[in-house]
PDB file with SEQRES, HELIX, SHEET and CRYST1 records, atoms N, CA, C and O in Angstrom:
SEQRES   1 A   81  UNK UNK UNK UNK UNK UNK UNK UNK UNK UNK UNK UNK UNK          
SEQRES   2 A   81  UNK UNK UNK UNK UNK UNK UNK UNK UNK UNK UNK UNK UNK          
SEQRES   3 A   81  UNK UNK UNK UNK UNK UNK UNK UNK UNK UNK UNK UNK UNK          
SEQRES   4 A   81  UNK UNK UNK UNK UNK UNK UNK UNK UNK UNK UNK UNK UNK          
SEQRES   5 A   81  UNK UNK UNK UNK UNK UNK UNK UNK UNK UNK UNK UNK UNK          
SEQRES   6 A   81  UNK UNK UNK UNK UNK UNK UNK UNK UNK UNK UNK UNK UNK          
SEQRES   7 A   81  UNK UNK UNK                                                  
HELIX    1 AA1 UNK A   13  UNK A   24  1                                  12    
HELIX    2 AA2 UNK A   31  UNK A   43  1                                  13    
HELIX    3 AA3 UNK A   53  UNK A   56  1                                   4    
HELIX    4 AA4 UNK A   58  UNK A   72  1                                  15    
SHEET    1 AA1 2 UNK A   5  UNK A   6  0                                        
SHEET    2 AA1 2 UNK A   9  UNK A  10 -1                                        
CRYST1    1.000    1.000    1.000  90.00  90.00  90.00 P 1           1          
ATOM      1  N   UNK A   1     147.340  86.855  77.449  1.00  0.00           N  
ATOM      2  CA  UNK A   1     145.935  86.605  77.297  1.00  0.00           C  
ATOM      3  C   UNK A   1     145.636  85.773  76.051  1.00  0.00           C  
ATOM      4  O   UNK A   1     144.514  85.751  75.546  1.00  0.00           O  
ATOM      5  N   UNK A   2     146.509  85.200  75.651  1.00  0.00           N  
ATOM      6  CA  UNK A   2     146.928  84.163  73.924  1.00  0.00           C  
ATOM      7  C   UNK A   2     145.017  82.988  74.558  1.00  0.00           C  
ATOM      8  O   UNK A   2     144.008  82.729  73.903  1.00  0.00           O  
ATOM      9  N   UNK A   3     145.370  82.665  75.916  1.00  0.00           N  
ATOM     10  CA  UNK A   3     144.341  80.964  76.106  1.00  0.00           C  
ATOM     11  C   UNK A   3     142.911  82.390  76.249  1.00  0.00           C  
ATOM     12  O   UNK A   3     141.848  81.885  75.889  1.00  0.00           O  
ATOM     13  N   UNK A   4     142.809  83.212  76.474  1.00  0.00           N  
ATOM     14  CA  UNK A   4     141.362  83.662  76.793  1.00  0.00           C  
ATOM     15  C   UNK A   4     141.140  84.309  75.297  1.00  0.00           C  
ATOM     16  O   UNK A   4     141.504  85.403  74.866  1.00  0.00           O  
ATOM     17  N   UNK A   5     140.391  83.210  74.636  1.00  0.00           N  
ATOM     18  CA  UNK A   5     139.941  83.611  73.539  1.00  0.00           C  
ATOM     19  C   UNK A   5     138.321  83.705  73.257  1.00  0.00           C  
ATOM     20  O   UNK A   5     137.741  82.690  73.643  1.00  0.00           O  
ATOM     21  N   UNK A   6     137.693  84.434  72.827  1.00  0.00           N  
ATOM     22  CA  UNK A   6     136.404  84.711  72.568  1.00  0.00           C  
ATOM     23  C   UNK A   6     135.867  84.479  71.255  1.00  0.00           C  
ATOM     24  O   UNK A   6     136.145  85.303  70.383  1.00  0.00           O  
ATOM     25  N   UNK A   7     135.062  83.383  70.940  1.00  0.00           N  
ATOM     26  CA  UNK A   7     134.494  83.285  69.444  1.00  0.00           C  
ATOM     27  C   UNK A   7     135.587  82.889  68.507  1.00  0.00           C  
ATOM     28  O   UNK A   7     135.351  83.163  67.330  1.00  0.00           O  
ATOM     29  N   UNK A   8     136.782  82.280  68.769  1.00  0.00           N  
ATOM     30  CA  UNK A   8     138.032  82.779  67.925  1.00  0.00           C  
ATOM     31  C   UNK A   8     138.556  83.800  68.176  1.00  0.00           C  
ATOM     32  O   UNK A   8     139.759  83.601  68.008  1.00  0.00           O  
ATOM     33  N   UNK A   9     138.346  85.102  68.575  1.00  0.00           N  
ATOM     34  CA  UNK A   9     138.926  86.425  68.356  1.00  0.00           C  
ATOM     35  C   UNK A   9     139.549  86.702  70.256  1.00  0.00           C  
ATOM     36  O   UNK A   9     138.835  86.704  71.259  1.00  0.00           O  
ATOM     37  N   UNK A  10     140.779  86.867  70.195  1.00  0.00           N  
ATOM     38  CA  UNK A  10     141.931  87.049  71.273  1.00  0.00           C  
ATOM     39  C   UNK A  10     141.511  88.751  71.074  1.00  0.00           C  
ATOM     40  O   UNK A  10     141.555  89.535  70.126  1.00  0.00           O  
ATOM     41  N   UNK A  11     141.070  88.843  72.569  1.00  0.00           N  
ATOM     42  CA  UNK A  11     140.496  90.447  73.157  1.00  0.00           C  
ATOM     43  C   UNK A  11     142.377  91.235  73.245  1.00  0.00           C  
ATOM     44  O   UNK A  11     143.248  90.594  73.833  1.00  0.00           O  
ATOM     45  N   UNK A  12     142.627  92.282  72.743  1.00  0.00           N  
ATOM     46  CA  UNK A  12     143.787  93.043  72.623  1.00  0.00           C  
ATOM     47  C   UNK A  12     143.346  94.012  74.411  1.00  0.00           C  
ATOM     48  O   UNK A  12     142.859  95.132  74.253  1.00  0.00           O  
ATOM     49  N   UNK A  13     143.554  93.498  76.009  1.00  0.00           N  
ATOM     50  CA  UNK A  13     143.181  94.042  77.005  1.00  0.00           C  
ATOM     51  C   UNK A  13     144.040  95.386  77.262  1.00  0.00           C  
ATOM     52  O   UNK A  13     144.013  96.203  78.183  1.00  0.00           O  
ATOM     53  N   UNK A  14     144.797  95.294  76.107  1.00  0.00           N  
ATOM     54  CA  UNK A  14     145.893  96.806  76.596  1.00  0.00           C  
ATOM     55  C   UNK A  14     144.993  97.705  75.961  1.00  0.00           C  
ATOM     56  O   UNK A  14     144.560  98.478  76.815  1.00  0.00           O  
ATOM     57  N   UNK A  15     144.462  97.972  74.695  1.00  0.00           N  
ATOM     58  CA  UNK A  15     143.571  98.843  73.918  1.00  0.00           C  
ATOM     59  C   UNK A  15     142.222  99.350  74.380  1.00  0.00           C  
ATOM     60  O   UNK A  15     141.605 100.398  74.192  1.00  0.00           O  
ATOM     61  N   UNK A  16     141.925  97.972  75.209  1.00  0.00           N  
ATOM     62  CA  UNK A  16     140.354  98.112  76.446  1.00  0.00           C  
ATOM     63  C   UNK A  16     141.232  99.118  77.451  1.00  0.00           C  
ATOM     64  O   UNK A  16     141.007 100.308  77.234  1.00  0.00           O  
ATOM     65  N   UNK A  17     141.927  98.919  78.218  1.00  0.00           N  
ATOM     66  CA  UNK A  17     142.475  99.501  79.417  1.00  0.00           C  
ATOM     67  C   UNK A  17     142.314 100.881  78.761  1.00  0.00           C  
ATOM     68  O   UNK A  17     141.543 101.665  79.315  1.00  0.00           O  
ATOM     69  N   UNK A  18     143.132 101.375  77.331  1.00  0.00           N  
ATOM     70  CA  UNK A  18     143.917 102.654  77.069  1.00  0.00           C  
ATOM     71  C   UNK A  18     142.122 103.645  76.660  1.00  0.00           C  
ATOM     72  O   UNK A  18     141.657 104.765  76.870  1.00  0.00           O  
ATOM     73  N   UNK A  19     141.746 102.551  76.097  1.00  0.00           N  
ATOM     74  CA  UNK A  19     140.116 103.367  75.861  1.00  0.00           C  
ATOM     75  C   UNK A  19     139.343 103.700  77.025  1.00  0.00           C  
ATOM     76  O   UNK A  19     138.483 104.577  77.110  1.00  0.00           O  
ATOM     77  N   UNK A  20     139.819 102.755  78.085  1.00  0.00           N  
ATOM     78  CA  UNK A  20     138.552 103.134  79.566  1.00  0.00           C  
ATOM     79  C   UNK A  20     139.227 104.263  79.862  1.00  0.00           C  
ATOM     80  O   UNK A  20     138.806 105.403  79.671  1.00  0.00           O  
ATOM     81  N   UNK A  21     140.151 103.996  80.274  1.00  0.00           N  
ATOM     82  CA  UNK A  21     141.115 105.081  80.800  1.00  0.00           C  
ATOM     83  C   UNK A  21     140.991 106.344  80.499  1.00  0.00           C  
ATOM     84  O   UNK A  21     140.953 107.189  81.393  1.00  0.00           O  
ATOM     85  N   UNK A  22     140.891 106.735  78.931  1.00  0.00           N  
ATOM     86  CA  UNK A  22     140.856 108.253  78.065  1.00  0.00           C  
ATOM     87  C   UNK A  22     139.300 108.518  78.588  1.00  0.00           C  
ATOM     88  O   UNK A  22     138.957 109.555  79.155  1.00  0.00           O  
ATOM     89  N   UNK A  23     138.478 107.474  78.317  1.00  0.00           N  
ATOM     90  CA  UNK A  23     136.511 107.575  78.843  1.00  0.00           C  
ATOM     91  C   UNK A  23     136.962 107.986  80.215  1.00  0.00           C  
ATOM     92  O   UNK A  23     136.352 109.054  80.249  1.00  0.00           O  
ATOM     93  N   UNK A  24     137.460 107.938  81.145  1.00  0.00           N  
ATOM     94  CA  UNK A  24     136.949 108.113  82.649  1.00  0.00           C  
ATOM     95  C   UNK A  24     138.020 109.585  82.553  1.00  0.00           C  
ATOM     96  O   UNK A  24     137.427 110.662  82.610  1.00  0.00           O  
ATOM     97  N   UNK A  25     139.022 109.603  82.460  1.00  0.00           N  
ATOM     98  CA  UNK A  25     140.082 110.843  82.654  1.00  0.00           C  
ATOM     99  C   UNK A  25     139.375 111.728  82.656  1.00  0.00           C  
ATOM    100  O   UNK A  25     138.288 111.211  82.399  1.00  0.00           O  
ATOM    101  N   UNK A  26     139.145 113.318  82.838  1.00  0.00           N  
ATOM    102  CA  UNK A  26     139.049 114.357  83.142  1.00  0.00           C  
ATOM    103  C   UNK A  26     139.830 114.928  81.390  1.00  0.00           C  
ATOM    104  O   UNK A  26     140.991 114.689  81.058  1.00  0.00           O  
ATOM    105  N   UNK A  27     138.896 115.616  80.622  1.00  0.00           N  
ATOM    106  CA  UNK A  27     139.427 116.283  79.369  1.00  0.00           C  
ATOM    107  C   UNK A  27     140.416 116.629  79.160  1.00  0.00           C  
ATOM    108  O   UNK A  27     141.050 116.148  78.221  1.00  0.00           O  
ATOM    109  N   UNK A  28     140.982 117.705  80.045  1.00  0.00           N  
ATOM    110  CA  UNK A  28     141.467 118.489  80.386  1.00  0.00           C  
ATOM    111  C   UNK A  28     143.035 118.236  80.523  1.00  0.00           C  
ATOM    112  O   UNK A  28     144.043 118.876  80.222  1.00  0.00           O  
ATOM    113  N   UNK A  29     142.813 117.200  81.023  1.00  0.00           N  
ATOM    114  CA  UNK A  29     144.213 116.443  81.581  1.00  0.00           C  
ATOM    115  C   UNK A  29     144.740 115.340  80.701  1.00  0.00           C  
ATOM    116  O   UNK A  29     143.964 114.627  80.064  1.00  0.00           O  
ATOM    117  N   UNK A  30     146.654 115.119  80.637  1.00  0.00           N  
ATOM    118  CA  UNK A  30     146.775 114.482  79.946  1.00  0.00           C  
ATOM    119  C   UNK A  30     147.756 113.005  79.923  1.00  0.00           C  
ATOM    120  O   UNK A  30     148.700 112.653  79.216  1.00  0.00           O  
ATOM    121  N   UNK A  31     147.259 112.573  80.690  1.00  0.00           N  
ATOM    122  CA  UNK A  31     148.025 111.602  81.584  1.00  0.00           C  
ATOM    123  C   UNK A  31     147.178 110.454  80.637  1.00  0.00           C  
ATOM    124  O   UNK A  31     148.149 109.956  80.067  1.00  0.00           O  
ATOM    125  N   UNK A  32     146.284 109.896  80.235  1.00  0.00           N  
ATOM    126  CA  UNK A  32     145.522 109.380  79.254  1.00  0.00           C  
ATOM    127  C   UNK A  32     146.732 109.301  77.874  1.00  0.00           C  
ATOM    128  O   UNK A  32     146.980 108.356  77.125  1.00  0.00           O  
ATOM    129  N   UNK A  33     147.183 110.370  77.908  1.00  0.00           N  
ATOM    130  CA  UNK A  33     148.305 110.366  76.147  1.00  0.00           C  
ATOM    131  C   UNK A  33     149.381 109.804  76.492  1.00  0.00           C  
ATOM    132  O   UNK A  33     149.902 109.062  75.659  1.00  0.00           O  
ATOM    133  N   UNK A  34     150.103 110.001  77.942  1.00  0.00           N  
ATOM    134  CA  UNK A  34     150.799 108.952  78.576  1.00  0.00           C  
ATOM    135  C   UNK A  34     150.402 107.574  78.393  1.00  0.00           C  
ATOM    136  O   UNK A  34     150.780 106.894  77.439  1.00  0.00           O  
ATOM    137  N   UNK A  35     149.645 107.169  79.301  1.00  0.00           N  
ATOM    138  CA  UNK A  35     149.647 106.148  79.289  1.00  0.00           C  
ATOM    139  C   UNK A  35     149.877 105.289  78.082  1.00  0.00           C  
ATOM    140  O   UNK A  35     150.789 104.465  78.023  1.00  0.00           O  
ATOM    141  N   UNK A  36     148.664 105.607  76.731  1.00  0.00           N  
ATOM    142  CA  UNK A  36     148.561 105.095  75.425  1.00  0.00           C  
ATOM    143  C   UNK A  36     150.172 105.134  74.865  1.00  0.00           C  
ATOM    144  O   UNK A  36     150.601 104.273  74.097  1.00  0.00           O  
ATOM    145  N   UNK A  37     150.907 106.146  75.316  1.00  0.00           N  
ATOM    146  CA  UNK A  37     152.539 106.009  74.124  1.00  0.00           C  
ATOM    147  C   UNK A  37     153.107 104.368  75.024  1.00  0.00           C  
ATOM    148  O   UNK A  37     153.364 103.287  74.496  1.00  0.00           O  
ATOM    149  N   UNK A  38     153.157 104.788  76.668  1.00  0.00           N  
ATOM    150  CA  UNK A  38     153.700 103.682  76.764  1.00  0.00           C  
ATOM    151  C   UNK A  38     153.130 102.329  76.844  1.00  0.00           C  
ATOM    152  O   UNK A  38     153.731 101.427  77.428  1.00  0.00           O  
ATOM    153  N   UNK A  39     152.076 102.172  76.320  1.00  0.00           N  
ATOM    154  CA  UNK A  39     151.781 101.009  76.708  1.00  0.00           C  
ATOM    155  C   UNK A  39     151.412 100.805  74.789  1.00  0.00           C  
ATOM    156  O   UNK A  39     150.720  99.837  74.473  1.00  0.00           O  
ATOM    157  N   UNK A  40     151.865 101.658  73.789  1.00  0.00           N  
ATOM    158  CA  UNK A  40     151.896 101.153  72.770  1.00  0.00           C  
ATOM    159  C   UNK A  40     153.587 100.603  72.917  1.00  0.00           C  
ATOM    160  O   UNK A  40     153.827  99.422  72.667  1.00  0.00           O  
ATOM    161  N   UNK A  41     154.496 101.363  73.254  1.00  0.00           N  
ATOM    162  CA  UNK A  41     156.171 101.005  73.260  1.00  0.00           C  
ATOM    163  C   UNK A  41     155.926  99.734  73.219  1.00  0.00           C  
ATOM    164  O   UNK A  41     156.180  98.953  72.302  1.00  0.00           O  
ATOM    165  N   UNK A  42     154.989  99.349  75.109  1.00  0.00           N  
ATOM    166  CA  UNK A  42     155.314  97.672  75.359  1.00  0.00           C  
ATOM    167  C   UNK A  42     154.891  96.865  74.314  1.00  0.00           C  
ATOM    168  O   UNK A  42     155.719  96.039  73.931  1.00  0.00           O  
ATOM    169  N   UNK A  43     153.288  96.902  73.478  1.00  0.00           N  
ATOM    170  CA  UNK A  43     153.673  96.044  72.325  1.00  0.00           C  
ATOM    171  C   UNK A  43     154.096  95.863  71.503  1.00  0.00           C  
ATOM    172  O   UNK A  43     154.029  94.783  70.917  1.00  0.00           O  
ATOM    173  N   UNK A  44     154.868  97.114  71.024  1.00  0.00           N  
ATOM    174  CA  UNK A  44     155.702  97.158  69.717  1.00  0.00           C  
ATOM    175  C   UNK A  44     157.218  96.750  70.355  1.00  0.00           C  
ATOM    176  O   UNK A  44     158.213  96.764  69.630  1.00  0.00           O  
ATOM    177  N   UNK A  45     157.273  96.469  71.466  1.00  0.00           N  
ATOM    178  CA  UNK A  45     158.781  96.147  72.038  1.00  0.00           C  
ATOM    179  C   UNK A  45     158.275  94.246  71.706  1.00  0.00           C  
ATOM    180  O   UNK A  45     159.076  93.481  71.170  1.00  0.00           O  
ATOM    181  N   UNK A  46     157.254  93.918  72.023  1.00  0.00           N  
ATOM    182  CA  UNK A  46     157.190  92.618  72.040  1.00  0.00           C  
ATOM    183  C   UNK A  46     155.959  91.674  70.819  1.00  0.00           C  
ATOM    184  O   UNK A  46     155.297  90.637  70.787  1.00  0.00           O  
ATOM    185  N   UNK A  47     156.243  92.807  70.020  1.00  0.00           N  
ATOM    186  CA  UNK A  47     155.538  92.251  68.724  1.00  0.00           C  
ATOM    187  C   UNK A  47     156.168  91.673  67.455  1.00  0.00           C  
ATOM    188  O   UNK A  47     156.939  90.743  67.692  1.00  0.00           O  
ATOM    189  N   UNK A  48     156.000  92.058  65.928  1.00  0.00           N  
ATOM    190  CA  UNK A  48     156.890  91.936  65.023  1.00  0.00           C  
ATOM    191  C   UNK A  48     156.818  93.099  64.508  1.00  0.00           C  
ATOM    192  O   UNK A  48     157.873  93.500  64.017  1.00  0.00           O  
ATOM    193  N   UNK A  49     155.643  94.005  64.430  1.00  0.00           N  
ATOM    194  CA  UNK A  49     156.044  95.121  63.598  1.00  0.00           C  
ATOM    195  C   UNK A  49     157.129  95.979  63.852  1.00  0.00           C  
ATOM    196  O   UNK A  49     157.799  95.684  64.841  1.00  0.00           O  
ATOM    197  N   UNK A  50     157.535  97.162  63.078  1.00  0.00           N  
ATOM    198  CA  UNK A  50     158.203  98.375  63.386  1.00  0.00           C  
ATOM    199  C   UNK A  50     157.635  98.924  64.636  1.00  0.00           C  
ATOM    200  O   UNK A  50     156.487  99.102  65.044  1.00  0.00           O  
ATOM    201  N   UNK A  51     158.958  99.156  65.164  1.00  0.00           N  
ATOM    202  CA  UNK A  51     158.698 100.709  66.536  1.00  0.00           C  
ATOM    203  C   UNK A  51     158.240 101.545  66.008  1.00  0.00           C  
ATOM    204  O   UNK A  51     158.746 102.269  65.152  1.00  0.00           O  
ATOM    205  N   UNK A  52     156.702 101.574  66.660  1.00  0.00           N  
ATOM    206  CA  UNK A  52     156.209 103.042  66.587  1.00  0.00           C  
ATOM    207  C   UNK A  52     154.847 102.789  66.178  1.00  0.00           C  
ATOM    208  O   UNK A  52     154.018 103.687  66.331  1.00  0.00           O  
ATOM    209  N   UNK A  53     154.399 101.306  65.508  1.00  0.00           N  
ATOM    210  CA  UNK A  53     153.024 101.179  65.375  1.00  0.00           C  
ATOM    211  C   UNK A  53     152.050 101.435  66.002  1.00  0.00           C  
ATOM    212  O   UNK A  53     151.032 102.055  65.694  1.00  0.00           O  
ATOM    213  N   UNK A  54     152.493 100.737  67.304  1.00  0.00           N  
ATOM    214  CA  UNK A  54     151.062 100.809  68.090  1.00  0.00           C  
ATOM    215  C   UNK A  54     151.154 101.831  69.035  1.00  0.00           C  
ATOM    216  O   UNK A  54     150.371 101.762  69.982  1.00  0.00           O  
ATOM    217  N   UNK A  55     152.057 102.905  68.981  1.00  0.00           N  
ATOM    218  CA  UNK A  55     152.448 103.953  69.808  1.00  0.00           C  
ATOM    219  C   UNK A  55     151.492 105.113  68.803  1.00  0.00           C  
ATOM    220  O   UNK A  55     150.616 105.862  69.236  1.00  0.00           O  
ATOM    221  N   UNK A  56     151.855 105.022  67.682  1.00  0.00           N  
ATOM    222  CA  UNK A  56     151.073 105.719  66.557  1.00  0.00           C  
ATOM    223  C   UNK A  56     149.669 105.399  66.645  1.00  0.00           C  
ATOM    224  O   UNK A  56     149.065 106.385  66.222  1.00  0.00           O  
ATOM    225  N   UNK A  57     148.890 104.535  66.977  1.00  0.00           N  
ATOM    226  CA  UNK A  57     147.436 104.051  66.961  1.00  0.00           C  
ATOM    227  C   UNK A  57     146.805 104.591  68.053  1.00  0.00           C  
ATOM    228  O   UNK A  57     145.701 105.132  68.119  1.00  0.00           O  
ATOM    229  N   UNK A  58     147.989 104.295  69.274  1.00  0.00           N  
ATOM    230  CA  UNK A  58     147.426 104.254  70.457  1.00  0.00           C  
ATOM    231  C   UNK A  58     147.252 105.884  70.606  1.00  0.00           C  
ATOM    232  O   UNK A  58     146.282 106.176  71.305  1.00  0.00           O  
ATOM    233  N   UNK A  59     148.166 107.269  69.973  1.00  0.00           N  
ATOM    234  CA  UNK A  59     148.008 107.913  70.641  1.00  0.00           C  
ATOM    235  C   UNK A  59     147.072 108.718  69.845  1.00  0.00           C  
ATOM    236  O   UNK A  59     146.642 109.846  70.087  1.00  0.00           O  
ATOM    237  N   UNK A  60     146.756 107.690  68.538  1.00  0.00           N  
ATOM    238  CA  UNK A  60     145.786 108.576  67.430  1.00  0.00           C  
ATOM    239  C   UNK A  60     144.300 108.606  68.145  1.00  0.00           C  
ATOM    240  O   UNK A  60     143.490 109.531  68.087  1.00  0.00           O  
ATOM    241  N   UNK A  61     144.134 107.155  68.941  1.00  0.00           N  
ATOM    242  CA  UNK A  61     142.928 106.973  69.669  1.00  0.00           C  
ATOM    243  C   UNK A  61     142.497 107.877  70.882  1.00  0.00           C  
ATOM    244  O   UNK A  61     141.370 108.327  71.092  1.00  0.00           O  
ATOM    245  N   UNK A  62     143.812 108.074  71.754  1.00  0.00           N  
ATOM    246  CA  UNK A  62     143.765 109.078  72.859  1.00  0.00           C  
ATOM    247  C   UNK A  62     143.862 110.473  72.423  1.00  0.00           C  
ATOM    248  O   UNK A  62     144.013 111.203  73.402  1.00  0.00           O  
ATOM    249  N   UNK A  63     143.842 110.898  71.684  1.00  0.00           N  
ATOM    250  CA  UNK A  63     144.251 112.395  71.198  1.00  0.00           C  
ATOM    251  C   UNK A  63     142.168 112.414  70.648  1.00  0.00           C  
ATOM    252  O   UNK A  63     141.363 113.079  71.300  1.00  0.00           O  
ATOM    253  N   UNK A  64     141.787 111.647  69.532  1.00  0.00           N  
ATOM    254  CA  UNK A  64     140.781 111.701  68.918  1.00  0.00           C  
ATOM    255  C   UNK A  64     139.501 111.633  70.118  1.00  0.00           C  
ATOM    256  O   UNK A  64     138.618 112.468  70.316  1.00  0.00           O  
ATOM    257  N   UNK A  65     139.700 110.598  70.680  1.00  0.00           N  
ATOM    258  CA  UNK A  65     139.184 110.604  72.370  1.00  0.00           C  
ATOM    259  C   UNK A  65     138.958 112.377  73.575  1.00  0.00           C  
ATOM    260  O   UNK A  65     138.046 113.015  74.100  1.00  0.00           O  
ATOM    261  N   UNK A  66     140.125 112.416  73.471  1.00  0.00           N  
ATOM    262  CA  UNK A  66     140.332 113.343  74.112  1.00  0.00           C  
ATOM    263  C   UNK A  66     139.666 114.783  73.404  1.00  0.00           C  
ATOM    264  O   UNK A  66     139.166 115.624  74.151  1.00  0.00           O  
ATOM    265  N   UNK A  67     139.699 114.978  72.029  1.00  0.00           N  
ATOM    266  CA  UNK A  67     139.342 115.845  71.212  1.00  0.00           C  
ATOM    267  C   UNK A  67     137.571 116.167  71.426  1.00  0.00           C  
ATOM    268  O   UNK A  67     137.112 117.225  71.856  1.00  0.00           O  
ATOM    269  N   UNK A  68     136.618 114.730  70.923  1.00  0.00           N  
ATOM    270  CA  UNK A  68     135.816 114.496  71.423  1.00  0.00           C  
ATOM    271  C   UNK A  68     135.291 114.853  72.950  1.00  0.00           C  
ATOM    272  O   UNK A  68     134.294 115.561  73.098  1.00  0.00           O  
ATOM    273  N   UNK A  69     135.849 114.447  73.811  1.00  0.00           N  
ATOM    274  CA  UNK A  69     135.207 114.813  74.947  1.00  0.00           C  
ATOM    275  C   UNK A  69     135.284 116.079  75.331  1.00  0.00           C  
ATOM    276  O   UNK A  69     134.333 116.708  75.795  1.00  0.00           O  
ATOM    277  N   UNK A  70     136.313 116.479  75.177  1.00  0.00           N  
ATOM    278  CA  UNK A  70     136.123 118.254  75.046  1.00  0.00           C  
ATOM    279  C   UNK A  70     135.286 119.000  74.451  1.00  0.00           C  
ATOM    280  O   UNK A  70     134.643 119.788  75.144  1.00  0.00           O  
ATOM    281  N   UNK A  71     135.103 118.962  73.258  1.00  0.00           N  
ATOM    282  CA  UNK A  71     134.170 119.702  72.487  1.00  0.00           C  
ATOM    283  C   UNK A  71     132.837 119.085  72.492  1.00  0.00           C  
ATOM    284  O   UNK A  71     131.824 119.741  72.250  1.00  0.00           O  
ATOM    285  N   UNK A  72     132.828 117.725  72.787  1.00  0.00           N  
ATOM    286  CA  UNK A  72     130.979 117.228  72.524  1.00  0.00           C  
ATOM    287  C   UNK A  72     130.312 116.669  73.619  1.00  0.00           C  
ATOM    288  O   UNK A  72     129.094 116.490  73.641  1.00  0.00           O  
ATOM    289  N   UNK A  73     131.238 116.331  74.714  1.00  0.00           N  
ATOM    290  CA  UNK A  73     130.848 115.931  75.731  1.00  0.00           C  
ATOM    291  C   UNK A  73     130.784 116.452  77.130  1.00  0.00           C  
ATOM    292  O   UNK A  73     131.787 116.268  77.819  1.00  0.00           O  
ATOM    293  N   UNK A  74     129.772 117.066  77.654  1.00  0.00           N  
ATOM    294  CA  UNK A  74     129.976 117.850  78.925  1.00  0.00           C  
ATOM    295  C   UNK A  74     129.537 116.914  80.403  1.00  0.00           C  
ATOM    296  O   UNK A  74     128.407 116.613  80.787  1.00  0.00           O  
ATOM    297  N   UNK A  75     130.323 116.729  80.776  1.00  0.00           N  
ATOM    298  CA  UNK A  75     129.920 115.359  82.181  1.00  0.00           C  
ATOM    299  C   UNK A  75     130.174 116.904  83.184  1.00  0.00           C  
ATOM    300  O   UNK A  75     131.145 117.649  83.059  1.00  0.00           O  
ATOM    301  N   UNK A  76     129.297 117.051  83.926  1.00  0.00           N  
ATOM    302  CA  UNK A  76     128.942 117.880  85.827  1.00  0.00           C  
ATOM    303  C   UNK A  76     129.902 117.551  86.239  1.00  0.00           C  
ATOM    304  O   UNK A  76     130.703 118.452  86.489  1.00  0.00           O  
ATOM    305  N   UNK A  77     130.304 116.179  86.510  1.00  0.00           N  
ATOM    306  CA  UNK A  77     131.104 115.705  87.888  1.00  0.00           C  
ATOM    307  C   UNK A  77     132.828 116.435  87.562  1.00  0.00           C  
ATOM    308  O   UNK A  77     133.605 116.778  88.454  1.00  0.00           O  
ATOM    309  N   UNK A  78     133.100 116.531  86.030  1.00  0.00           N  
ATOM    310  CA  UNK A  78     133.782 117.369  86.182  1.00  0.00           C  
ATOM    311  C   UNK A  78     134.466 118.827  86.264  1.00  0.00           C  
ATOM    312  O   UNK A  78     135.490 119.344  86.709  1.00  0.00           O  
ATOM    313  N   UNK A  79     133.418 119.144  85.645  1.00  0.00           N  
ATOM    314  CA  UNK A  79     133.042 120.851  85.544  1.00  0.00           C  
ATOM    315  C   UNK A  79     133.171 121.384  87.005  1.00  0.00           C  
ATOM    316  O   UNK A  79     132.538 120.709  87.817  1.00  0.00           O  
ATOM    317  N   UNK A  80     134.006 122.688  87.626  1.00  0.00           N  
ATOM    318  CA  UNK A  80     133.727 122.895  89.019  1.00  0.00           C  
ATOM    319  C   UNK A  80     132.287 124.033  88.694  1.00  0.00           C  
ATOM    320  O   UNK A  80     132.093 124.395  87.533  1.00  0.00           O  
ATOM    321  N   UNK A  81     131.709 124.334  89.398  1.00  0.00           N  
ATOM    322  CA  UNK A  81     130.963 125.243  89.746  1.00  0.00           C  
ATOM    323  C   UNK A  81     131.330 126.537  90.779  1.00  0.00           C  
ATOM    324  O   UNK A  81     130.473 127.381  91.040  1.00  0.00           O  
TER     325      UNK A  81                                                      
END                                                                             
């Protein structure tokens, strides 16, 4: 995504994906913390930093995410009745 640039600023679409993803998931569940480790691996496999950066970010975001919607956020559609 290097040519789809916005204003100057190159959109990071793996970090959009890993944030919708944790927003739509179900609290409860943790397939959301999945996703974020591996899809930090893939850019730290094809970046310059150290292994483990964006695995570390990604799962600080999905964990903090996930924390949040549990305790402050109550959505119906997933609650059973």
């Amino acid at each position: 995504m290097v040519h789809f640039n916005v204003f100057k600023w190159i959109p990071n679409i793996i970090l959009i994906y890993v944030v919708i993803f944790n927003i739509i998931e179900n609290p409860k569940k943790y397939g959301g913390v999945y996703i974020s480790f591996i899809a930090g691996l893939l850019l730290d496999i094809f970046s310059a930093n150290f292994i483990g950066f964006h695995i570390i970010i990604f799962l600080i975001i999905s964990l903090s995410l996930k924390l949040a919607f549990s305790r402050y956020v109550r959505i119906p559609f997933f609650e059973k009745t």
